[in-house]
TIMI-30362 format. One record per residue: residue in three letters; x, y, z of N, C-alpha, C, O in turn. Coordinates in steps of 0.2 Angstrom, whole numbers, plus 5000, padded with zeros to 4 digits. Each point is the difference from the previous one (the first is absolute). Last residue first. Example, Ala and Ser with C-alpha at 12.3 -4.5 7.8 and 13.67 -1.06 7.14 Angstrom:
2
Ser506449895035500450065001499650055003500350065001 Ala499949664999499650065000500450065000500549995003 
END
This chain:
525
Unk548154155686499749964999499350025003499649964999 Unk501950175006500050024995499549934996499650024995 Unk501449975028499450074997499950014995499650045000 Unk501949775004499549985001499650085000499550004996 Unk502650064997499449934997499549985002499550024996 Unk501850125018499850054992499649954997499450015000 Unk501649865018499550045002499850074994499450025001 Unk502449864996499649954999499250015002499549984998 Unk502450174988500149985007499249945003499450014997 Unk501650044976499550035003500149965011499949945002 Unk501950034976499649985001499550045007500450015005 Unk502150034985499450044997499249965003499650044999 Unk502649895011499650095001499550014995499650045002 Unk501149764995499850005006499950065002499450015003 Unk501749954977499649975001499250015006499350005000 Unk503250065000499650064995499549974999499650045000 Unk501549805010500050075006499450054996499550025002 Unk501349794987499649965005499850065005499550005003 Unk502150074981499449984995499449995003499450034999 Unk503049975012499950064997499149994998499650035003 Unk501549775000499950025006499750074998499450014999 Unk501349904984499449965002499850025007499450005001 Unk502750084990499350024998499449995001499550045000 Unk502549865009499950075003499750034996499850055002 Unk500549734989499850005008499850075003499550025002 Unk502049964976499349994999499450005008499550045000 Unk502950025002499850044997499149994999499650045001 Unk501749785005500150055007499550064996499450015002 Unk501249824984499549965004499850075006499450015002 Unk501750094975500449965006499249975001499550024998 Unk500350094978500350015008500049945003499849944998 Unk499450094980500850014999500150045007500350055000 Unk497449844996500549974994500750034999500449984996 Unk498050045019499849935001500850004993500549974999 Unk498950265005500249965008500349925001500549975004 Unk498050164977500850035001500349975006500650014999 Unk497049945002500349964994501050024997500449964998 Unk498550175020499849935003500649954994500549975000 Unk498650254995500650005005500149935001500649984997 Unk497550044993500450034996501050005003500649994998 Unk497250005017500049934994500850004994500449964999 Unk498950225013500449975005500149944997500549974999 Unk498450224992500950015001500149935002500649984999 Unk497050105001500149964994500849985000500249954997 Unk499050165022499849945000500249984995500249945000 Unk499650275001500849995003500049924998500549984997 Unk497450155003500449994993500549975001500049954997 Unk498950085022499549954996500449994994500149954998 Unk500950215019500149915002499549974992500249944997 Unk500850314997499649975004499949905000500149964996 Unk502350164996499150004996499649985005500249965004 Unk502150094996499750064999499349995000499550045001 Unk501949805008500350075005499350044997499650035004 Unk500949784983499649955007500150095003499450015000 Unk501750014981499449985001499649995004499450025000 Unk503049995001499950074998499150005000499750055002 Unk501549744998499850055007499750055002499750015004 Unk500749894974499649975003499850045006499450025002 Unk502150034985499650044999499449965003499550035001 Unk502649885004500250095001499250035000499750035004 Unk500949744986499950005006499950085003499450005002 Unk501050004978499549975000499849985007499550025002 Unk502650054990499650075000499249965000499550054999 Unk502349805002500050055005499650055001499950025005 Unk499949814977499949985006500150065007499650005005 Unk500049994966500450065004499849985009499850045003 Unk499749844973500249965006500650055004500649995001 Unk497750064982500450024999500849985004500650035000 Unk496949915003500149984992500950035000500349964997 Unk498750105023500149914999500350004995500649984999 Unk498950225005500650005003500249924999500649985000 Unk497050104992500950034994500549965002500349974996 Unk498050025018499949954994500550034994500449974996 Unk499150185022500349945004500249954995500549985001 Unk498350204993500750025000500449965005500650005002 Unk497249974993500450024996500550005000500449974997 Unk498450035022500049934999500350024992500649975001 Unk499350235010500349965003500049944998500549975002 Unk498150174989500850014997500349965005500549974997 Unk497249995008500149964993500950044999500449974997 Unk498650135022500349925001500149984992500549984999 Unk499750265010499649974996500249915001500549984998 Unk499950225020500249974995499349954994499549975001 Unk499650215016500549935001500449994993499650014995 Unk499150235017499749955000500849935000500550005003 Unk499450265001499749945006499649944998499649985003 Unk501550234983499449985001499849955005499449985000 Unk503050074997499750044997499050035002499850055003 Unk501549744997500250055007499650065000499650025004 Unk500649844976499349975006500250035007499650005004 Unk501650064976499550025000499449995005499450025001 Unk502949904999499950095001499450004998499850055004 Unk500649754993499950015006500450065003500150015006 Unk499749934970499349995006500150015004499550025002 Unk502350034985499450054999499449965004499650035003 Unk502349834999500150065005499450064999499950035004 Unk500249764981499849995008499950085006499650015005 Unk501149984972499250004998500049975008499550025003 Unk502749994991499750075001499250005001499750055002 Unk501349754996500250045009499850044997499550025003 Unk500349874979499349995004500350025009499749995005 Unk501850054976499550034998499549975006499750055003 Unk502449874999499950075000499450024999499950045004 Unk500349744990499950005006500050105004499650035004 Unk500949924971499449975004499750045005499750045001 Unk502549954992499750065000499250005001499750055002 Unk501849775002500150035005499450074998499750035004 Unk500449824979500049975007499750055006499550005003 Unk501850024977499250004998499650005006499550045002 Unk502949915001500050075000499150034998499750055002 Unk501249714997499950035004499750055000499450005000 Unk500649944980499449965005500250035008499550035003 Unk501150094971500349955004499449995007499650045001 Unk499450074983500649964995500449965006500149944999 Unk497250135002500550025003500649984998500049945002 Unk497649985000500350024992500550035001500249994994 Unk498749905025500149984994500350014994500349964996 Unk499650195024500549935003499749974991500350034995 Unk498750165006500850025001500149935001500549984996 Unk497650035003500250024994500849995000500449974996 Unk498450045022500249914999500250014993500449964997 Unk499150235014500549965003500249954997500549984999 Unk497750184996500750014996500749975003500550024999 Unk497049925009500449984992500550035000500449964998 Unk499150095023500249944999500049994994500549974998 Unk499050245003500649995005500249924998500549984996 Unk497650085000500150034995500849995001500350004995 Unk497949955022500349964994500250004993499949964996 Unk499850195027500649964999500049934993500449974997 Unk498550264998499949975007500549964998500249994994 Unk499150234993500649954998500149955008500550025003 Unk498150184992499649954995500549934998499949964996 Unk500650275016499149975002500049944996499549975002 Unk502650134998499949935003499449995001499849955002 Unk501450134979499549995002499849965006499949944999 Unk502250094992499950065001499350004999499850054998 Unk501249755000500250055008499750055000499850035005 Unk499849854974499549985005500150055007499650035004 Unk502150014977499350045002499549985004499750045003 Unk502349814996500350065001499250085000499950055003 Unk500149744986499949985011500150075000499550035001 Unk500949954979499249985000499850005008499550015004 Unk502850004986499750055000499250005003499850055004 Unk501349764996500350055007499750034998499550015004 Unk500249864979499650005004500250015006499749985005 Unk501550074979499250034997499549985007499650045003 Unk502749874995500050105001499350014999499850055001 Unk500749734996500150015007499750094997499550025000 Unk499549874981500749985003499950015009499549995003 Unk498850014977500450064999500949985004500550034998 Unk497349845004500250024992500550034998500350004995 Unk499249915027499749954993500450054996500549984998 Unk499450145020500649965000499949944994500549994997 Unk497950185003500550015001500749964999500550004996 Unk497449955008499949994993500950035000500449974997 Unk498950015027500049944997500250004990500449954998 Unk499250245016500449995001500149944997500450004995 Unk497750075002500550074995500749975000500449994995 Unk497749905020499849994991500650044996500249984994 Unk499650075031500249934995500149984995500449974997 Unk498650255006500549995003500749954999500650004998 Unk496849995002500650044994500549995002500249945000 Unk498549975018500049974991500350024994500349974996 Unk499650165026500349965002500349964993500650004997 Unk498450224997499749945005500749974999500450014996 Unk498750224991500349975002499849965005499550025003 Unk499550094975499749975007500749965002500149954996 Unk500450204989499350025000499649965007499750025005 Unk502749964987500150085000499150005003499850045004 Unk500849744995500450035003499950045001500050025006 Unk499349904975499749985005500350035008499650045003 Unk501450034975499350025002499849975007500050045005 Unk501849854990500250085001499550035002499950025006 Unk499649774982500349985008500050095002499550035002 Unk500449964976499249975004500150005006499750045004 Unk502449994983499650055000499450005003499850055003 Unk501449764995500550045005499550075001499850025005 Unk499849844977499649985006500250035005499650005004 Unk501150054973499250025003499849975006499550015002 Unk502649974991500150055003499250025000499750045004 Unk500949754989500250015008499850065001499750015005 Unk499449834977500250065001500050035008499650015004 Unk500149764986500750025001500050074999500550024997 Unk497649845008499950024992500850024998500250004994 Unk499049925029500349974996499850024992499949954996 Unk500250235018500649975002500049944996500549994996 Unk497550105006500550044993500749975001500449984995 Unk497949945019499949994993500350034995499949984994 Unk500250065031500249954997500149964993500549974997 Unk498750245009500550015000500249925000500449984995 Unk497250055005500550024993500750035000500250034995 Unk498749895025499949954995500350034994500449984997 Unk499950175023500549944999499849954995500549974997 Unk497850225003500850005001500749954999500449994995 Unk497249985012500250004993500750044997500549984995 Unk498749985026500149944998500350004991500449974996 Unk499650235019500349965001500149954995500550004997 Unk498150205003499949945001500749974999500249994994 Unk498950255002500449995003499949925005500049995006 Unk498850094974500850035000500649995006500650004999 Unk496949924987500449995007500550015003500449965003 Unk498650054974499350015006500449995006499650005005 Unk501950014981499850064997499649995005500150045004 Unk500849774995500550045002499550075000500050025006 Unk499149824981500049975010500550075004499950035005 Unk500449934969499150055007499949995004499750045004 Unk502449884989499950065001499550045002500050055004 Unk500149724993500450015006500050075002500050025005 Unk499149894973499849995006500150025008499650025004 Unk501649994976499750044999499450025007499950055003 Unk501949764995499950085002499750054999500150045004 Unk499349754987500349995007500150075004499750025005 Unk500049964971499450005002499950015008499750045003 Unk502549914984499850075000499350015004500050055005 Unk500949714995500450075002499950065001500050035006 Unk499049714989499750094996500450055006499750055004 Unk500449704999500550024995499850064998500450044997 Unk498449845020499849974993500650044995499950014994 Unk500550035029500049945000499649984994500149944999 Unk499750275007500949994997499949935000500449984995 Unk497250095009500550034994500749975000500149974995 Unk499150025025499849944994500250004995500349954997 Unk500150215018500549955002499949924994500349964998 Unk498250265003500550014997500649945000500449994996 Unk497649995014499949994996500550034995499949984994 Unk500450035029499849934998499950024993500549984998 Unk499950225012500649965002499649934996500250004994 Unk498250155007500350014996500849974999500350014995 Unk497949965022499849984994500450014994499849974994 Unk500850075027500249954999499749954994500149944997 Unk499650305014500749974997500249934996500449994996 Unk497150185008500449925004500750004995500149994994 Unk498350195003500550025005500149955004500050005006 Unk498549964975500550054997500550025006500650024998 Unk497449825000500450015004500850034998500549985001 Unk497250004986500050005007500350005005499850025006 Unk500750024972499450045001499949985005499850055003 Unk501749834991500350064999499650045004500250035005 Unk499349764985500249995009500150075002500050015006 Unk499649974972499250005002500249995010499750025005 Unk502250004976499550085000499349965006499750045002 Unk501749784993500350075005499650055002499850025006 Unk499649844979499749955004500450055005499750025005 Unk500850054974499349995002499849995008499550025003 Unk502349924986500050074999499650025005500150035005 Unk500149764987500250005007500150075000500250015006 Unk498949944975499649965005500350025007499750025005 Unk501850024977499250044999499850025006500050055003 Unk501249754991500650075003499350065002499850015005 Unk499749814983500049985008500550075004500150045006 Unk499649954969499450025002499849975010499550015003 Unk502649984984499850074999499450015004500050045004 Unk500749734994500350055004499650064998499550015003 Unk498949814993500550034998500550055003499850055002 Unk498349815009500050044996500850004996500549985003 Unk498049865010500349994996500250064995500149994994 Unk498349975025499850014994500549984994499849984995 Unk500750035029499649964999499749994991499949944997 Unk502250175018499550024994499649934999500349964996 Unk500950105023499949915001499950014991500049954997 Unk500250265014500849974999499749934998500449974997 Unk497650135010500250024993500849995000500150014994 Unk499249955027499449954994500450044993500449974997 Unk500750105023500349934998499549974996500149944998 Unk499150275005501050024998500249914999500249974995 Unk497850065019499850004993500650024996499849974995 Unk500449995027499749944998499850044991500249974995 Unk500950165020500549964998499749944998500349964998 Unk498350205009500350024993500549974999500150004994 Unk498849965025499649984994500350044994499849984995 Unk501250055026499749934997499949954996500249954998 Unk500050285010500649984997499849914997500049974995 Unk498550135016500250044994500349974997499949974995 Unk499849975027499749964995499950034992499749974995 Unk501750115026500049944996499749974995500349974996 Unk499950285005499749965005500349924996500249994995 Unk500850285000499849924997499949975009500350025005 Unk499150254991500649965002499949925000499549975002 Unk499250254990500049944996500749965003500549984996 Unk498250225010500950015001500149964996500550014996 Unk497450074996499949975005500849985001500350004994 Unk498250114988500650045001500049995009499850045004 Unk498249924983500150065008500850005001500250045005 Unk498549864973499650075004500350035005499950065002 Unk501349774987499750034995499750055004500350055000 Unk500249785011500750064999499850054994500350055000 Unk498249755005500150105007500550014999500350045004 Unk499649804981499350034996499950055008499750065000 Unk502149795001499950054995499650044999500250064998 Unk499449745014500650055004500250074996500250055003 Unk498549774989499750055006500250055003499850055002 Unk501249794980499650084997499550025005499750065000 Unk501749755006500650075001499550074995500050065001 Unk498949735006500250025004500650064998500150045004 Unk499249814978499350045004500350035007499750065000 Unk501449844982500150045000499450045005499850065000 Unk500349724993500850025007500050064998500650025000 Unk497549904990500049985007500750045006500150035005 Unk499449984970499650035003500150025008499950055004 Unk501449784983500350084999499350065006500250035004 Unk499149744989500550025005500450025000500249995005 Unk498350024978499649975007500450015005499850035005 Unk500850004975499950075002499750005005499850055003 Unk501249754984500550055006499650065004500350035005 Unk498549834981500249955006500550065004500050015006 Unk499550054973499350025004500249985007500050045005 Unk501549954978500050055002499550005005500150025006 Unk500049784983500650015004500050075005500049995006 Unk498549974974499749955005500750015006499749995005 Unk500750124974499550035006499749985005499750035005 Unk501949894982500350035001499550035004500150015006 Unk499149834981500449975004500250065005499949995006 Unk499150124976499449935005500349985005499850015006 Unk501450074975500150055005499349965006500149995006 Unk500649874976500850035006499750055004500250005006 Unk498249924977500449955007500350055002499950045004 Unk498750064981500050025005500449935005500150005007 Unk500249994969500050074999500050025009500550035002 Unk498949784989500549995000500250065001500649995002 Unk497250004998500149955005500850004999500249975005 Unk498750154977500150035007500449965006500550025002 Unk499149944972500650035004499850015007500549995004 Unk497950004984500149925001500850005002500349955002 Unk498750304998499549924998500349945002500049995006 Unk500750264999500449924997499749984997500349974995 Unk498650215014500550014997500349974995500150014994 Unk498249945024499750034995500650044993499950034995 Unk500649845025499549954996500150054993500349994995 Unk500750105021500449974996499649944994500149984995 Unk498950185021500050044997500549964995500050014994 Unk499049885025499650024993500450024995500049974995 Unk501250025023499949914997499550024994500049994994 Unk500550175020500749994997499749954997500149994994 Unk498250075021500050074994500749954995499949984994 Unk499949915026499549984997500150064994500149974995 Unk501550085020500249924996499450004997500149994994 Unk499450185018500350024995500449954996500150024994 Unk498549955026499550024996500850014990499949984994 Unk501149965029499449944998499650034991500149974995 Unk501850165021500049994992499549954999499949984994 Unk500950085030499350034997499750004992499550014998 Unk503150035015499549945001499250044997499950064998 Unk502849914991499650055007499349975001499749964997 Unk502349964991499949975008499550075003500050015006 Unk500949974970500350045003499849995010500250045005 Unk499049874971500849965003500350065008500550005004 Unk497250054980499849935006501049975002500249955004 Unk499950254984499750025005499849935005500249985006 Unk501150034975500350055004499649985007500249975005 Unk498949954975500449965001500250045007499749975005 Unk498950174983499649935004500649965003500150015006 Unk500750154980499750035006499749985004500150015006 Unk500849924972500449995006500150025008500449995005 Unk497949994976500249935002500450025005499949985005 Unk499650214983499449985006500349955002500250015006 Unk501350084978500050035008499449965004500149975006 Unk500149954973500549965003499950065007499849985006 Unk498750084977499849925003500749975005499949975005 Unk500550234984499450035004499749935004499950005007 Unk501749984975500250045007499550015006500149995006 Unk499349924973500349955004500450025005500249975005 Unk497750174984500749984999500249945005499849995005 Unk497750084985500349995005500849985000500149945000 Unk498250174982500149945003500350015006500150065002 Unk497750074992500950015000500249955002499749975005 Unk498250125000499949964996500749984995499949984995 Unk499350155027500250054994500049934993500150024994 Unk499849925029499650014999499750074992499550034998 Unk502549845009499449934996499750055001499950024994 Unk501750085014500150004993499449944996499949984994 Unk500250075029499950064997500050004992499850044996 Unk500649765020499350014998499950084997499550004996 Unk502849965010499849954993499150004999499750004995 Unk501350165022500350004991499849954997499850024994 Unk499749965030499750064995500249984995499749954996 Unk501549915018499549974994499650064998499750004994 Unk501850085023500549964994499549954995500249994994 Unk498850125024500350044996500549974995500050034994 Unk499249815021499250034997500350084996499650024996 Unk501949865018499849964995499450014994499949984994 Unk500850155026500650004995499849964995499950034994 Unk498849975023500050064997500450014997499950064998 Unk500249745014499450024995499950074998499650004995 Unk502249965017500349974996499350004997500050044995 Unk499750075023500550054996500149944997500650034999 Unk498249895016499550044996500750034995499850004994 Unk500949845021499849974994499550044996499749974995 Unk502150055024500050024994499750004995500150034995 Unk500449875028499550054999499850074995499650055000 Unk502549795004499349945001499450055000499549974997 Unk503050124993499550005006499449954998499749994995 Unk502050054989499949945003499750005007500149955004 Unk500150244982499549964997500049925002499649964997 Unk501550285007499649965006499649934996499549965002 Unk502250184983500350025006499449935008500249965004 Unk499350044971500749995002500449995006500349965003 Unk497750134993499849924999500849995004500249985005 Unk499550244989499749995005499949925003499849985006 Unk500850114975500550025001499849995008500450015004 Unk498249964979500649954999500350005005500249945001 Unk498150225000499949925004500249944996499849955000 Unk500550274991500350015006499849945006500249995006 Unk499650014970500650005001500150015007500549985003 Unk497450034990500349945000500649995000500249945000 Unk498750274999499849975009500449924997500249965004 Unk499750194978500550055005499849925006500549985003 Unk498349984977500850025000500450035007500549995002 Unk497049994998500349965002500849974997500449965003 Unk498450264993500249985009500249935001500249995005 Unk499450094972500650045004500049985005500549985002 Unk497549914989500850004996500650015005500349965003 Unk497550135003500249935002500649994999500450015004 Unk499650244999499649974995499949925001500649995003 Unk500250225013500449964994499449954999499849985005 Unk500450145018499750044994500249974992499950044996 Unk501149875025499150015000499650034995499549984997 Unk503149945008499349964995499350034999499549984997 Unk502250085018500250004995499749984996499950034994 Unk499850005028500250084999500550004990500350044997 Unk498249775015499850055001500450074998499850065000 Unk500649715000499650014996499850075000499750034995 Unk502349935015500049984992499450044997499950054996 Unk500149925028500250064996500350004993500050054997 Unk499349745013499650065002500050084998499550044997 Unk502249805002499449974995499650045001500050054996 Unk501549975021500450034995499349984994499650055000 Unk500049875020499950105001500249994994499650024996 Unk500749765005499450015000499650085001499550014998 Unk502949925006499849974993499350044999499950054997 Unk500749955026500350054996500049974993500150054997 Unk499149785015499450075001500450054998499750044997 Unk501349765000499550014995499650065004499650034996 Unk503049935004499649995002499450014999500050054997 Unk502449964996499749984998499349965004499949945001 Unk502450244999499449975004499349964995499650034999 Unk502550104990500249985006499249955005500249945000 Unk499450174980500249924999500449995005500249945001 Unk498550265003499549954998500549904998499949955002 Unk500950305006500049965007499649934995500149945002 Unk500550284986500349985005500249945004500549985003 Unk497850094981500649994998500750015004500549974998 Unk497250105011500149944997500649964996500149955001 Unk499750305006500249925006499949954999500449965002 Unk499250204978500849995004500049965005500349945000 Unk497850094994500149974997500849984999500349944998 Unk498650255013499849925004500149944995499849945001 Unk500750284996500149985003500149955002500549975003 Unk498550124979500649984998500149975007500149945000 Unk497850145004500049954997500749964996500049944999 Unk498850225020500750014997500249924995500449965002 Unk497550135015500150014991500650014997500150044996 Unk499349905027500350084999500050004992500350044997 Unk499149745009499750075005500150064999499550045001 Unk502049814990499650004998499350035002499750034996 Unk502449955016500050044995499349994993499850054996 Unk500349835026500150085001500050044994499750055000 Unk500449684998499350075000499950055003499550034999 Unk502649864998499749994993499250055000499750044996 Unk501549915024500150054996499950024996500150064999 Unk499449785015499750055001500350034997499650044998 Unk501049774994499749994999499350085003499550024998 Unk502949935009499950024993499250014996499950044995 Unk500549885027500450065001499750034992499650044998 Unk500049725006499450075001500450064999499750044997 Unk501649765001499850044993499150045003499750034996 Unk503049925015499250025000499650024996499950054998 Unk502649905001499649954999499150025001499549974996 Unk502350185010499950004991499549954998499550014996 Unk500850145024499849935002500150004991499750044996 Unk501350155010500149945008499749954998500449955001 Unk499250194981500850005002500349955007500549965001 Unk497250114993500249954996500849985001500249955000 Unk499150245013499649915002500249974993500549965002 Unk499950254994500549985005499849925003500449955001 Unk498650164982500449984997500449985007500449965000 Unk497550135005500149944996500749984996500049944999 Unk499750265011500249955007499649944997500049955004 Unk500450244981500949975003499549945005500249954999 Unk498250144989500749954996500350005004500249945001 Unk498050205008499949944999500449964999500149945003 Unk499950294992499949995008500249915002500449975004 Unk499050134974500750005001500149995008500649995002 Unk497449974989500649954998500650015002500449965001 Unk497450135014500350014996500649964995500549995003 Unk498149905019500450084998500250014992500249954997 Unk498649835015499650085000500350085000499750055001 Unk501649744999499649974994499650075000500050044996 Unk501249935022500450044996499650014992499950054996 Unk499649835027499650064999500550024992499750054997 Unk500549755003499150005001499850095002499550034997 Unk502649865007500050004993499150024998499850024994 Unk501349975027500050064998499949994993499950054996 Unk499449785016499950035002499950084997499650045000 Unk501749764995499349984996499650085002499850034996 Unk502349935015500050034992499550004997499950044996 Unk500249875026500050075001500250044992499950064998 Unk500049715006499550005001499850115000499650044999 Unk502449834997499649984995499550035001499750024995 Unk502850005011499350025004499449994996499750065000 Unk503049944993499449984999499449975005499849944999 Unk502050235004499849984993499449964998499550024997 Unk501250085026499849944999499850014991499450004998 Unk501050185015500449985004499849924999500249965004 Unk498950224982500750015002500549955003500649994999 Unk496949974999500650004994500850005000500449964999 Unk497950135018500349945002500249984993500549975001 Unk499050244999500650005004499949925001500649985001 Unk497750084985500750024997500849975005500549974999 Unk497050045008500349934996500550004998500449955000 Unk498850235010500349945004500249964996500549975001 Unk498750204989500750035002500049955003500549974998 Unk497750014992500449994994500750025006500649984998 Unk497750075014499849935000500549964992500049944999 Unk499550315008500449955004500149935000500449985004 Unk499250204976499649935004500449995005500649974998 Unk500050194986499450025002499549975005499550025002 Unk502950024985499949975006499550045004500050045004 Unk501649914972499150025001500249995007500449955001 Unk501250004985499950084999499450005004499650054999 Unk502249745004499250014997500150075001500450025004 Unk501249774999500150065000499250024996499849984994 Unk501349815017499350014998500050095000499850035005 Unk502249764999499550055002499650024994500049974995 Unk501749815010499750024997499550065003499649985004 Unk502849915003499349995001499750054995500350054999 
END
């Protein structure tokens, strides 16, 4: 777990939030807290417990986004420029895009000349384009792109200077970029593009603006509905932005990010791999922002990823899922699956081990034992039971029962597989009922219907009748009740007339005690 080691302890109100950090990494609401008082301490006071938050939440692009302004606040302008270079092409979101522009203009451009400052600010809403420019709410930063990249050529008519065909080819391709780029609000700026090729092309025009007209008639249609399925996850986003809310996926989150992931996988537009790859980049970074501690956001679109053939992309995925959620199961087992089928056993063996060493459970467990005997043979997946025992908080009977059936299925000779099975779920019977003497409670019924279902499959008759009994003794009459039916069918199919009779009678009894005396009934009625 992540702590929060600080030189300052002026705020009791920085020490509480710290200790529930301590005891909850990602505590979202109690970091927004302390990040707010740390912001009013000095930088060096400040960095480690912004650097420690960003460390817990990497995906938080507010975490990054107070930091960028702590250090600027404190006029540490190399500073804050480092965080930006940190967190800006990892997160492609537009309110950190939008601090980072911000401080372009201002702690770089302000004092430089038109000229100079529009050299310096259009490479950086290149670089800004690149990154959010298929945000639907992009469409002042593509106008303000558009209108610096035509500076230069009204610059040079206005000096009476021809105008280079470089200079003509950026504008065209700065217009183009922009009406193809789905952001919404480009109405006015298609009217400016259409002039501007009137007034360039002449009689070239109309040949000049088809492709991209077509191109931008399509973009618009999508930024209409891009707009829409993206309207519910930027609510959600837009208080994670300010209040660093646990952001646990609600249904309808999830929802709707799985509606907009399966509109942009449909590429309506037609885009070119590269440029759908992109797209789907994007369309992460924007579910990210809202649901950065939903596993499932990052398990599904990484699963996608491997089913369009992009491998690398896949895991990559899997990883930051891994990073913003270290101790998630899901994603664990997902890219252990996934590397297994990449045929790198020893990196899956290795995920599995993690999982185990960081959040051990039942499901690990399984998961280690099962890939075990898959991959590696019998000794790997003994070994694998063999640490479950030594965990027994976390190793209940059906960890017992997989490493039985493991045992009967994959096992080299059948008897003997068989029998050692059956050995493993007596031991997992007799630790429960040391443990339910132990504590005054019962056998677990589902090990006992398990470990009944082995004895059939493994057509162990003796030791099946045996456990039967052994059941109907341990389990309370309501559970006991599931045994008899089960008996019953063992009885029809390889006992005597005499044998089947005397359970029926047995059943019709156990039956009858358990039902309420008739006078309890009518009072209780």
């Amino acid at each position: 777990a992540a702590c929060v080691h600080m030189g300052w302890e002026r705020s009791p109100v920085a020490l509480r939030m710290s200790e529930r950090i301590r005891a909850d990494p990602l505590d979202t609401d109690a970091w927004r807290i302390l990040l707010a008082e740390a912001a009013r301490q000095p930088p060096a006071d400040f960095r480690p417990v912004f650097e420690a938050a960003v460390t817990a939440m990497p995906e938080a692009s507010a975490a990054w986004m107070g930091w960028a302004e702590a250090e600027l606040g404190a006029s540490e302008v190399e500073q804050a420029e480092a965080v930006f270079e940190l967190c800006l092409l990892r997160l492609p979101q537009l309110p950190l895009w939008h601090l980072f522009l911000k401080f372009v203009r201002e702690h770089k451009v302000a004092q430089l000349e038109r000229s100079a400052a529009r050299a310096q600010l259009v490479p950086a809403l290149e670089l800004l384009l690149e990154a959010v420019g298929a945000d639907p709410s992009a469409g002042p930063l593509w106008t303000e792109y558009v209108s610096l990249t035509a500076a230069a050529e009204a610059g040079a008519e206005a000096d009476g200077a021809l105008v280079s065909a470089a200079e003509l080819s950026a504008t065209r391709k700065a217009y183009q970029a922009a009406l193809t780029s789905c952001a919404a609000g480009l109405d006015g700026l298609l009217r400016e593009y259409e002039a501007w090729e009137t007034r360039t092309s002449g009689s070239q025009a109309k040949a000049m603006m088809h492709d991209t007209l077509e191109k931008a008639a399509a973009a618009r249609k999508a930024s209409r509905e891009r707009l829409a399925l993206y309207a519910p996850l930027r609510a959600a986003a837009a208080v994670a932005h300010g209040h660093f809310p646990p952001g646990v996926a609600t249904p309808r989150l999830l929802a709707a990010w799985r509606k907009l992931w399966a509109y942009e996988a449909s590429n309506a537009q037609r885009l070119d791999p590269p440029k759908l790859a992109a797209r789907m980049r994007f369309a992460l970074a924007q579910g990210a922002a809202a649901l950065w501690r939903a596993p499932q956001l990052w398990h599904e679109a990484a699963r996608w990823l491997e089913g369009e053939g992009n491998a690398p992309a896949a895991r990559e995925v899997w990883r930051r899922g891994l990073a913003a959620l270290p101790r998630e199961p899901l994603l664990y087992l997902g890219l252990a699956g996934f590397e297994e089928r990449q045929g790198k056993m020893d990196d899956a063996a290795a995920l599995l081990d993690t999982l185990v060493a960081k959040a051990p459970s039942a499901a690990a467990h399984v998961a280690r034992l099962r890939f075990g005997w898959r991959a590696r043979g019998a000794a790997a997946g003994r070994a694998a039971f063999a640490l479950a025992r030594r965990q027994p908080a976390h190793s209940p009977w059906p960890v017992y029962a997989a490493a039985a059936q493991l045992e009967y299925m994959l096992g080299e000779e059948r008897a003997a597989a068989a029998e050692t099975g059956r050995r493993v779920y007596a031991l997992a019977l007799a630790k429960a009922e040391a443990s339910a003497q132990a504590k005054g409670g019962s056998v677990p019924a589902g090990l006992v219907l398990s470990y009944a279902s082995y004895l059939r499959a493994s057509a162990d008759l003796p030791n099946l009748r045996e456990l039967l009994e052994r059941g109907l003794l341990l389990l309370p009459a309501a559970e006991a009740a599931q045994l008899w039916p089960i008996y019953a069918q063992v009885e029809a199919q390889f006992g005597t007339a005499a044998s089947q009779a005397e359970l029926a009678k047995r059943r019709a009894a156990a039956a009858a005690d358990a039902e309420p005396p008739a006078g309890a009934a009518a009072q209780t009625s």
